[in-house]
Backbone as CSV, one residue per row, in Angstrom:
resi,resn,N_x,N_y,N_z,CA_x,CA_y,CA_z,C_x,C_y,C_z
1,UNK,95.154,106.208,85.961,95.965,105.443,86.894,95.153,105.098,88.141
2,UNK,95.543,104.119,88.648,95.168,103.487,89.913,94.481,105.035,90.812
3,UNK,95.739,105.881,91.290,95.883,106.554,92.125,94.662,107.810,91.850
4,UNK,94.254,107.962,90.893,93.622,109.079,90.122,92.133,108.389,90.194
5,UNK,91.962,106.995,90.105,90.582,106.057,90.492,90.315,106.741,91.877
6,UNK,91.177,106.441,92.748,91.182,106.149,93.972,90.441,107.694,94.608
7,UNK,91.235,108.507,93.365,91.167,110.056,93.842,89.565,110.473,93.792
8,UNK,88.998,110.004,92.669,87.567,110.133,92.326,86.596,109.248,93.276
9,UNK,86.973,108.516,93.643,85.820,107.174,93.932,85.933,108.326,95.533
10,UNK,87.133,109.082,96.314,86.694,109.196,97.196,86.344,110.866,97.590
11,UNK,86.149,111.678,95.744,85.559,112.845,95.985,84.483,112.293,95.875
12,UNK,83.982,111.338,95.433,82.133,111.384,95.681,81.922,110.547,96.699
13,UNK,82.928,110.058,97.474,82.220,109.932,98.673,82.238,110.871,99.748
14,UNK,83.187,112.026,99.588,83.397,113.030,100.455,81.819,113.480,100.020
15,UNK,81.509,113.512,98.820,79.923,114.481,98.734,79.090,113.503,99.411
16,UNK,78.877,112.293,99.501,78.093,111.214,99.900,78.369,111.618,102.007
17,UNK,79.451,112.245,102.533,79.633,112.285,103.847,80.229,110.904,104.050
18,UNK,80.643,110.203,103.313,81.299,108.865,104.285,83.043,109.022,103.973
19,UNK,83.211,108.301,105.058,84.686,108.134,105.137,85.836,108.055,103.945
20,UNK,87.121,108.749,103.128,87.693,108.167,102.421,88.461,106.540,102.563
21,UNK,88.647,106.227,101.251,89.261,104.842,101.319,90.311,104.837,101.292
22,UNK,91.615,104.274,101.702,93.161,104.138,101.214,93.609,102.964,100.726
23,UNK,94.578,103.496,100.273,95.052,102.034,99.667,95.744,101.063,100.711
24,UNK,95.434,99.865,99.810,96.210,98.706,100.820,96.738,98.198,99.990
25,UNK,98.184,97.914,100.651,99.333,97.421,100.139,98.900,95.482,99.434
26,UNK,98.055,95.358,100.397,98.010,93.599,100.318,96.699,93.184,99.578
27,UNK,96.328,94.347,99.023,95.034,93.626,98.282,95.254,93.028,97.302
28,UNK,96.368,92.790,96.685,96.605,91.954,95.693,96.536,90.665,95.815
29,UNK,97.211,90.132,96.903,97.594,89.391,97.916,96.118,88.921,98.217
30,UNK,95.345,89.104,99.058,94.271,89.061,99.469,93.307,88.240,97.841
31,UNK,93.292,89.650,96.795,92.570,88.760,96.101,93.186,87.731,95.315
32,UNK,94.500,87.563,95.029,95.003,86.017,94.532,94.414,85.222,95.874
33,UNK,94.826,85.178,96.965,94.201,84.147,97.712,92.918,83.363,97.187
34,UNK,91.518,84.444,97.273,90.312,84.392,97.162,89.987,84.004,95.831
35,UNK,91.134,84.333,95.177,90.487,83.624,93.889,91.277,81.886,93.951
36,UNK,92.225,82.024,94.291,92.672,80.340,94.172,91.468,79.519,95.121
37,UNK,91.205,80.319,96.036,89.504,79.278,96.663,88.174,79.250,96.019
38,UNK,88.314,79.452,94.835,87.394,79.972,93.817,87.359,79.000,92.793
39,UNK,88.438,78.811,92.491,88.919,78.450,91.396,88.505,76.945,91.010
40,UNK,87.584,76.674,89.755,87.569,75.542,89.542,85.692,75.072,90.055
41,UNK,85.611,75.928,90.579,83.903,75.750,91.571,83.225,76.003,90.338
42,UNK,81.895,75.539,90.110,81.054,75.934,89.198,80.203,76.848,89.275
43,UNK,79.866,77.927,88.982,78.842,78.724,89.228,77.172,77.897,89.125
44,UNK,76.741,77.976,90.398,75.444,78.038,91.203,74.854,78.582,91.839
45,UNK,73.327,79.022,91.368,72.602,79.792,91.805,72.175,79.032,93.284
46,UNK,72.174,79.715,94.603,72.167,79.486,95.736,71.255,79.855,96.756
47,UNK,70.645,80.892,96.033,69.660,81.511,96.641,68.422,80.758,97.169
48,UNK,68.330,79.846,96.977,66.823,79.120,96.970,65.980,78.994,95.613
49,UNK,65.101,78.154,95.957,63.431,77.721,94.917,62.747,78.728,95.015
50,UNK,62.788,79.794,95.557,62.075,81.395,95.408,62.608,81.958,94.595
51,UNK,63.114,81.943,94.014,64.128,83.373,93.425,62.671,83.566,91.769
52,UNK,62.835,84.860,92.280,62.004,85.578,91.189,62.989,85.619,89.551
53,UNK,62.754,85.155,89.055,63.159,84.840,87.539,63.462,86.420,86.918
């Protein structure tokens, strides 16, 4: 379950010393947004004429 992810991802960050995470109510929210501004774009590499292959 969600809650049991949440539980793990923030015993190894308790061993890592950084802050736990909580949940947010609106991240759902948040990522439907981000994906409807997404949506339909073509994937392009952006990086520049350098990019190591």
């Amino acid at each position: 379950s969600d809650s049991q992810l949440l539980k793990g991802i923030n015993s190894y960050r308790a061993s890592l010393k950084v802050p736990a995470l909580s949940e947010n109510k609106n991240a759902a929210c948040l990522a439907e947004q981000l994906a409807k501004q997404f949506k339909g774009q073509q994937c392009t590499n952006t990086t520049g004429s350098n990019t190591v292959p």
